[in-house]
PDB file with SEQRES, HELIX, SHEET and CRYST1 records, atoms N, CA, C and O in Angstrom:
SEQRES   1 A   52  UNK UNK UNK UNK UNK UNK UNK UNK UNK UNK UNK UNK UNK          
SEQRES   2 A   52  UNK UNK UNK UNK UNK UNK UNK UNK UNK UNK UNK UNK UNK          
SEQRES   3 A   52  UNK UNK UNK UNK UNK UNK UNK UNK UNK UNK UNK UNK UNK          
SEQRES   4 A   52  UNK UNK UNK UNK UNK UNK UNK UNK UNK UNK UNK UNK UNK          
HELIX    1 AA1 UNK A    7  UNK A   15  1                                   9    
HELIX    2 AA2 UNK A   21  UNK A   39  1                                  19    
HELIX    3 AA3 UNK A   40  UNK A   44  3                                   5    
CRYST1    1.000    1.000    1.000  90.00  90.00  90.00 P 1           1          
ATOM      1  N   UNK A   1      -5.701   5.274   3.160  1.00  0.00           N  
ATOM      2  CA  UNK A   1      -5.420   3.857   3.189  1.00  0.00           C  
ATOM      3  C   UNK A   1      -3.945   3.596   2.857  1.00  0.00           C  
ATOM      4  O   UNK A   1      -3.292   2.850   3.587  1.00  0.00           O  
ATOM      5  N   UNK A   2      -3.405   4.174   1.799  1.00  0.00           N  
ATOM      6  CA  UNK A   2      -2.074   4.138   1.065  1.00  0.00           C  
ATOM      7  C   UNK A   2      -1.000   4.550   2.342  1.00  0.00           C  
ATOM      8  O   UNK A   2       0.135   4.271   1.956  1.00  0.00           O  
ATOM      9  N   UNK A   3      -0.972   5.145   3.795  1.00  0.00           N  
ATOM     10  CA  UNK A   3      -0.415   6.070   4.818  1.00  0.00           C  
ATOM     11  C   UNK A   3      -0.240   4.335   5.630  1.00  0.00           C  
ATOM     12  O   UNK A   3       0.769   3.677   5.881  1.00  0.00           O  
ATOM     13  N   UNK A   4      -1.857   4.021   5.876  1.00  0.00           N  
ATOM     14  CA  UNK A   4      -1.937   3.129   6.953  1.00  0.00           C  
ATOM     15  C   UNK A   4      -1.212   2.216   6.806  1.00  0.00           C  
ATOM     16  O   UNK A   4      -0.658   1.772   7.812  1.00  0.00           O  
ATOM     17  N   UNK A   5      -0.841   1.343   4.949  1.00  0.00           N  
ATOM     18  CA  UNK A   5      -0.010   0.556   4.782  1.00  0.00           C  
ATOM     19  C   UNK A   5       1.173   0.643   4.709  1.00  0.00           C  
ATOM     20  O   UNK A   5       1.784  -0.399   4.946  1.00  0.00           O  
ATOM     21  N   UNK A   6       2.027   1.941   4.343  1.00  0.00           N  
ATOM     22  CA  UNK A   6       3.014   2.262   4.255  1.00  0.00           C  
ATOM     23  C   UNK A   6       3.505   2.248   5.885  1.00  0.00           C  
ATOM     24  O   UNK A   6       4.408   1.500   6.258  1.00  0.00           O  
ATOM     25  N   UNK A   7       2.879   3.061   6.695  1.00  0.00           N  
ATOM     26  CA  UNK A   7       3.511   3.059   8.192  1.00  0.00           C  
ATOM     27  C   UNK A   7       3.022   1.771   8.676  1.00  0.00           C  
ATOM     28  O   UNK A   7       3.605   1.466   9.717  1.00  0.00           O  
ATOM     29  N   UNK A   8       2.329   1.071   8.374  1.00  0.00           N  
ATOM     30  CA  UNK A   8       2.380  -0.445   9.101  1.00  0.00           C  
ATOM     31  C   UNK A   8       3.764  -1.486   8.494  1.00  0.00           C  
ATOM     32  O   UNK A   8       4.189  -2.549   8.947  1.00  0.00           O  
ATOM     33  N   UNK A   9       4.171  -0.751   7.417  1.00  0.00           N  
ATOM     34  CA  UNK A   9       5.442  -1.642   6.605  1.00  0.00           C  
ATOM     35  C   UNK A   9       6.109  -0.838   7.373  1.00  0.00           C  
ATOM     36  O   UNK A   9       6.714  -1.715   7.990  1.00  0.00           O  
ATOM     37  N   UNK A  10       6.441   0.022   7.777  1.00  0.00           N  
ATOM     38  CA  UNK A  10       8.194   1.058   8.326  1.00  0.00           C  
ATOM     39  C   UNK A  10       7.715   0.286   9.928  1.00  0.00           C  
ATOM     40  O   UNK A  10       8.657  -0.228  10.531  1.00  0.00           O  
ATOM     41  N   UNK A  11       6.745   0.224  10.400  1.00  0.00           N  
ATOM     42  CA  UNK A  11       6.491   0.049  11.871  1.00  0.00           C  
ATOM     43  C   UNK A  11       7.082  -2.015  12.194  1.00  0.00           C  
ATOM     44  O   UNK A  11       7.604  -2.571  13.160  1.00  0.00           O  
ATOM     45  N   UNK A  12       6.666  -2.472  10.942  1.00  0.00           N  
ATOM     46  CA  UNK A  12       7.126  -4.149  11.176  1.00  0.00           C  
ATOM     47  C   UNK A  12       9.029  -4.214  10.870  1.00  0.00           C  
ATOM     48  O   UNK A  12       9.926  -4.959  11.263  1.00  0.00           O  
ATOM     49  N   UNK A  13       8.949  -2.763   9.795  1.00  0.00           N  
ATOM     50  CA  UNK A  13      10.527  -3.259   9.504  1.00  0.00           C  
ATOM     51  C   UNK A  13      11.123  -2.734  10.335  1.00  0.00           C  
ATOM     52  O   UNK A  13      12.222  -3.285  10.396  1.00  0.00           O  
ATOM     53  N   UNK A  14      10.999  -1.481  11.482  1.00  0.00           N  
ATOM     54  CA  UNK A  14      11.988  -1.176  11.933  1.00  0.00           C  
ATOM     55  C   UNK A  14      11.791  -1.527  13.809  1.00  0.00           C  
ATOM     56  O   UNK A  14      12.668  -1.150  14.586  1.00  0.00           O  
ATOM     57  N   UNK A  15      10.735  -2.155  14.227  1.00  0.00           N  
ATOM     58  CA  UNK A  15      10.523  -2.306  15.720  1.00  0.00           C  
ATOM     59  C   UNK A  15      10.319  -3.402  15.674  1.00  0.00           C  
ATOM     60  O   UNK A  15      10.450  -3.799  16.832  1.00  0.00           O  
ATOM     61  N   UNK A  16       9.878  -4.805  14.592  1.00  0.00           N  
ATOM     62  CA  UNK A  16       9.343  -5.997  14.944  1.00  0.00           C  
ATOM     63  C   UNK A  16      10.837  -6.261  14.214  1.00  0.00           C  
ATOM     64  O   UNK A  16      11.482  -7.143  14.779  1.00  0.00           O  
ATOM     65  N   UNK A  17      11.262  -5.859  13.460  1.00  0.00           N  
ATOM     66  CA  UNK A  17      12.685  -6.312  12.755  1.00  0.00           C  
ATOM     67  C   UNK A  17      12.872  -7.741  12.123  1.00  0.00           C  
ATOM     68  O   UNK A  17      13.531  -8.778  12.197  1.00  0.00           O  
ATOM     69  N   UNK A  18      11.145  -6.663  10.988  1.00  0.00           N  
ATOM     70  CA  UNK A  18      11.539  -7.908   9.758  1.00  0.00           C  
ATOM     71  C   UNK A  18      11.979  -7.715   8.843  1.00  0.00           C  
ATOM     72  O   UNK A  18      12.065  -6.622   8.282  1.00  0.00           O  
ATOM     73  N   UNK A  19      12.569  -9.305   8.283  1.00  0.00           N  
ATOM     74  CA  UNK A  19      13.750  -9.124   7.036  1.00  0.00           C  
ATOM     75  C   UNK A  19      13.101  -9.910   6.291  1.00  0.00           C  
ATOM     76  O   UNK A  19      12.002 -10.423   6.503  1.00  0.00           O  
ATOM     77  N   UNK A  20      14.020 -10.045   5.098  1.00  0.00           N  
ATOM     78  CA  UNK A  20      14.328 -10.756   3.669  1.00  0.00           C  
ATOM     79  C   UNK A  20      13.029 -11.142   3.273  1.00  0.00           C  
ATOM     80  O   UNK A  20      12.220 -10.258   3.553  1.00  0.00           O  
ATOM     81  N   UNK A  21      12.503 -12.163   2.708  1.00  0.00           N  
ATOM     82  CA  UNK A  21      11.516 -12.716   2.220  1.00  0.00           C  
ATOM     83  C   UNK A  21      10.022 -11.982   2.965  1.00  0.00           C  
ATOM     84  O   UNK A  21       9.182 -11.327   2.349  1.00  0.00           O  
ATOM     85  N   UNK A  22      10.007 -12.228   4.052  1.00  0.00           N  
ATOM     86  CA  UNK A  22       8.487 -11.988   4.771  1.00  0.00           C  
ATOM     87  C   UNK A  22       8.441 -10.424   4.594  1.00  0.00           C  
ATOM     88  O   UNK A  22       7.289  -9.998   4.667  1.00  0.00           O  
ATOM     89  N   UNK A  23       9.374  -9.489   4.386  1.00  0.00           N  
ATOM     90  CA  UNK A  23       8.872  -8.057   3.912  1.00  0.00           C  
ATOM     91  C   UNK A  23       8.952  -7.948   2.660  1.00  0.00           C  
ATOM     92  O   UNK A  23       8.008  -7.368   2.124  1.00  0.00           O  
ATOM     93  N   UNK A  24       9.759  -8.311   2.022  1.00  0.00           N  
ATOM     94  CA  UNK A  24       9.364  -8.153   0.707  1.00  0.00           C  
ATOM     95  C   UNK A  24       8.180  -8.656   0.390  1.00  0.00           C  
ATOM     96  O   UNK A  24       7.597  -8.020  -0.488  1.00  0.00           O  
ATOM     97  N   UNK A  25       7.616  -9.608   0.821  1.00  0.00           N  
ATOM     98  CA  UNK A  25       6.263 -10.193   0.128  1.00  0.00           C  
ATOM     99  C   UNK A  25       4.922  -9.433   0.786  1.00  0.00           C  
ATOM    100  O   UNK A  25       3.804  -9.759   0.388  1.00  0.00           O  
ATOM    101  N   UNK A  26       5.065  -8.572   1.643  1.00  0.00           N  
ATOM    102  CA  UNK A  26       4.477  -7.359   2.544  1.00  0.00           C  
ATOM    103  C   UNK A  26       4.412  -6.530   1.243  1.00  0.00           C  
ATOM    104  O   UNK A  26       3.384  -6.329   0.597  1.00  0.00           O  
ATOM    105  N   UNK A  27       5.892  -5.986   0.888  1.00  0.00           N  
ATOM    106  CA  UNK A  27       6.055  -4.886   0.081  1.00  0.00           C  
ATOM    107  C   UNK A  27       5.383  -4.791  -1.375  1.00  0.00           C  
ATOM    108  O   UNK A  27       4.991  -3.881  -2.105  1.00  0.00           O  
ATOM    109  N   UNK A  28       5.466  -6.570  -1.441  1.00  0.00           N  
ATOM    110  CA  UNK A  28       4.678  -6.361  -2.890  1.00  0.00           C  
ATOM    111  C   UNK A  28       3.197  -6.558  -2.782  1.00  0.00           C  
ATOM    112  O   UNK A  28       2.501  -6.896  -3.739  1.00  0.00           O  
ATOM    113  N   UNK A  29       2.749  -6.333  -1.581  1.00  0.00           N  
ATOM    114  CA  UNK A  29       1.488  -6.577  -1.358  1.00  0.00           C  
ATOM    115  C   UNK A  29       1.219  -4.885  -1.398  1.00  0.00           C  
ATOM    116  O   UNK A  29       0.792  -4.343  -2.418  1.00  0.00           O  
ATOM    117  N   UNK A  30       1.466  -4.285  -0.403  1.00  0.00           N  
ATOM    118  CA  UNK A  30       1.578  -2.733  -0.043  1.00  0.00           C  
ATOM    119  C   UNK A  30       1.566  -2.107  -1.843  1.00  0.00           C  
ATOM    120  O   UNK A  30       0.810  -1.197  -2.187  1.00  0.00           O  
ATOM    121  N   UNK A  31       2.417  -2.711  -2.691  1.00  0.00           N  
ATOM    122  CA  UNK A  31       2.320  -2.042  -3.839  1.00  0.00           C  
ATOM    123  C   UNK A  31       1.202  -2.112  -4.650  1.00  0.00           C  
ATOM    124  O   UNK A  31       0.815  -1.109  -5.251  1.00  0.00           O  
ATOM    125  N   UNK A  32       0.526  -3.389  -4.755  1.00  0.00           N  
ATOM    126  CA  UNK A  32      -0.379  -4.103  -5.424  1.00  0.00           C  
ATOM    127  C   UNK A  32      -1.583  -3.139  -5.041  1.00  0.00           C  
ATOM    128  O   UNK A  32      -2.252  -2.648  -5.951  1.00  0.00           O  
ATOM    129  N   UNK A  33      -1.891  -2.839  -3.619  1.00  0.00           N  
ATOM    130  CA  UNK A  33      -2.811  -1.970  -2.637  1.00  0.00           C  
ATOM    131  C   UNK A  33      -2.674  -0.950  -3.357  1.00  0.00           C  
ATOM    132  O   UNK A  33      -3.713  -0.684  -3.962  1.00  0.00           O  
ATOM    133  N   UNK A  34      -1.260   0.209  -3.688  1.00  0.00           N  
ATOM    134  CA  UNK A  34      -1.511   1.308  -4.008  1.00  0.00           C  
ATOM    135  C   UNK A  34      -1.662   1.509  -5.466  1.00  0.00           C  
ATOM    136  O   UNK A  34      -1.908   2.654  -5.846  1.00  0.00           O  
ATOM    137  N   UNK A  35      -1.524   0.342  -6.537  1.00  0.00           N  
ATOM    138  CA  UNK A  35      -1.675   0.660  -7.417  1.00  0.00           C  
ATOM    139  C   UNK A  35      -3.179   0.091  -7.944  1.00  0.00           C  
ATOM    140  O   UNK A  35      -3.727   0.162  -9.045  1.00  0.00           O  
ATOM    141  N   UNK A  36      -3.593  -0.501  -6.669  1.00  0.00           N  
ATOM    142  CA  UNK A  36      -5.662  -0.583  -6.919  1.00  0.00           C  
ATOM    143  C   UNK A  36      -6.393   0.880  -6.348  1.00  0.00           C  
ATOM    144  O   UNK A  36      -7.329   1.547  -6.787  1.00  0.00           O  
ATOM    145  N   UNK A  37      -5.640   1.011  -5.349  1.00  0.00           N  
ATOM    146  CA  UNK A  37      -5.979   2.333  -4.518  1.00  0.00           C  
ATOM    147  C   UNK A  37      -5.865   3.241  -6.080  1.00  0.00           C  
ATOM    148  O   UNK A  37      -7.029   3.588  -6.284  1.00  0.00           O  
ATOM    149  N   UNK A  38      -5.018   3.751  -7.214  1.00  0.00           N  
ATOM    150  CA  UNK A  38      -4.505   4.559  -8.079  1.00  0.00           C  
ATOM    151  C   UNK A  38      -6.271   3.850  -9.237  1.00  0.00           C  
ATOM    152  O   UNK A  38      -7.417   4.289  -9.334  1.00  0.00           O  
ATOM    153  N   UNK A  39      -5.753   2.982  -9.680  1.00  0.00           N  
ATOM    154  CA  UNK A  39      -7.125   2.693 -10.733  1.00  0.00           C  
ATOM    155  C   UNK A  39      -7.973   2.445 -10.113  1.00  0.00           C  
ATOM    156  O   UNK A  39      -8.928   2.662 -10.859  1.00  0.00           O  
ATOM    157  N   UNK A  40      -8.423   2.048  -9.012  1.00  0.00           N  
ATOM    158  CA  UNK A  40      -9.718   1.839  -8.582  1.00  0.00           C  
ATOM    159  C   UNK A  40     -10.476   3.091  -8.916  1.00  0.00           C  
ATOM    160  O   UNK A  40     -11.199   3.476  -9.835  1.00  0.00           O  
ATOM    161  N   UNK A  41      -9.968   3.605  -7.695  1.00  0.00           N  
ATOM    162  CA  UNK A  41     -10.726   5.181  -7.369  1.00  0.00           C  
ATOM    163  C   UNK A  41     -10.735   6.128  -8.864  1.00  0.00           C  
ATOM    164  O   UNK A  41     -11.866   6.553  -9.103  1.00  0.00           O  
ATOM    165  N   UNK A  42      -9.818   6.475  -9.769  1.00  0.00           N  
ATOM    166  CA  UNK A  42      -9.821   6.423 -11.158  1.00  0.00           C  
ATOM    167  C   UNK A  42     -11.023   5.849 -11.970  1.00  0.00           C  
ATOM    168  O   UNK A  42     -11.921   6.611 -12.329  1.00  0.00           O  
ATOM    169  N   UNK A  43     -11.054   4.586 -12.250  1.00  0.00           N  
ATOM    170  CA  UNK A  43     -12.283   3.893 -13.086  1.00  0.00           C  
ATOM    171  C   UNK A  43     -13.685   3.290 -12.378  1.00  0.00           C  
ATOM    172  O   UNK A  43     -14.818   3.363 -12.853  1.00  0.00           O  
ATOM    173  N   UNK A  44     -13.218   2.576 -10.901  1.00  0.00           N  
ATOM    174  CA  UNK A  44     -14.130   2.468 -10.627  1.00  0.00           C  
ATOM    175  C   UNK A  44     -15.010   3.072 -10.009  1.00  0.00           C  
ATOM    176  O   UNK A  44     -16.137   2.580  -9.958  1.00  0.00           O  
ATOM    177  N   UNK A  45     -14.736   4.237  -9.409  1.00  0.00           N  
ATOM    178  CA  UNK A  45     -15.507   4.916  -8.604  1.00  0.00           C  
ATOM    179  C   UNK A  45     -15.097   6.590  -9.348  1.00  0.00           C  
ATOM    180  O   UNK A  45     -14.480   7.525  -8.839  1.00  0.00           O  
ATOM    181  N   UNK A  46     -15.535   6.502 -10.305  1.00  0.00           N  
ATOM    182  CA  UNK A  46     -14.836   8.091 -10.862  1.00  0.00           C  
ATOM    183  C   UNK A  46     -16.392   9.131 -10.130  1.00  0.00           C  
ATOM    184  O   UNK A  46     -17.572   8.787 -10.054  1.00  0.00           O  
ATOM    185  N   UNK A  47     -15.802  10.268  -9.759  1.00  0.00           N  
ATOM    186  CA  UNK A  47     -16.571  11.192  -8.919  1.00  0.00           C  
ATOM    187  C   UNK A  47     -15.640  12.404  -8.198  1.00  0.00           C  
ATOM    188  O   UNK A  47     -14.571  12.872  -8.591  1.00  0.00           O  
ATOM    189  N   UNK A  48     -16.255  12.664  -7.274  1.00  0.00           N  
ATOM    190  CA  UNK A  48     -15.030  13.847  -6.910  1.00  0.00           C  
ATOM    191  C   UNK A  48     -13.532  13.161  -6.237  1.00  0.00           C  
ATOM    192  O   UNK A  48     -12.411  13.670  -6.244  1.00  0.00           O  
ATOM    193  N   UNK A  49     -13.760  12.468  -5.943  1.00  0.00           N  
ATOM    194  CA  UNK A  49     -12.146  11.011  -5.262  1.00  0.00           C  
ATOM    195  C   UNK A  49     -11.443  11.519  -6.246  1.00  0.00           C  
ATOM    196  O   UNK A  49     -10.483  12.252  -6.009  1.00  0.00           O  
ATOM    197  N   UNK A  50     -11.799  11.223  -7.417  1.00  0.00           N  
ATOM    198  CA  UNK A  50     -10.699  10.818  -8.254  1.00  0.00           C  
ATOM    199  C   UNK A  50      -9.718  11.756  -8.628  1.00  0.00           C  
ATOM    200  O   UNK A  50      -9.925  12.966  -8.537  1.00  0.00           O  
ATOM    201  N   UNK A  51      -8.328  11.127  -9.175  1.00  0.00           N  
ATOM    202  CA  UNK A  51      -7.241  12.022  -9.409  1.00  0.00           C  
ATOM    203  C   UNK A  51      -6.912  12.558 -10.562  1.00  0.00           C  
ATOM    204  O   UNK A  51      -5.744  12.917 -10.709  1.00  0.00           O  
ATOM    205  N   UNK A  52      -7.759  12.713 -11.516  1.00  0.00           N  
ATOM    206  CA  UNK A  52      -7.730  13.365 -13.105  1.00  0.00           C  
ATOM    207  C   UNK A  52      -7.724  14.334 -12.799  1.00  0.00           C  
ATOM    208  O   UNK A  52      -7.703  15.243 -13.628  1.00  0.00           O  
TER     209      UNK A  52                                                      
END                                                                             
């Protein structure tokens, strides 16, 4: 999931050629994603996923 958002952010910033405000607010979305993607899978779903 963490791949799909990252190359959908490099794919808008560098061929749709977006700037200032509307990627950054992408970017802090993309971050928000990987740092639920990091504790989710961690606390909420602890099992073989997880990264301990």
């Amino acid at each position: 999931m963490t791949w799909t958002i990252y190359s959908t952010y490099l794919h808008l910033r560098f061929n749709k050629g977006w700037k200032g405000k509307t990627l950054m607010r992408f970017s802090i979305i993309d971050f928000i994603c990987v740092i639920f993607t990091f504790i989710g899978v961690n606390i909420l779903l602890p099992g073989i996923h997880s990264y301990r």
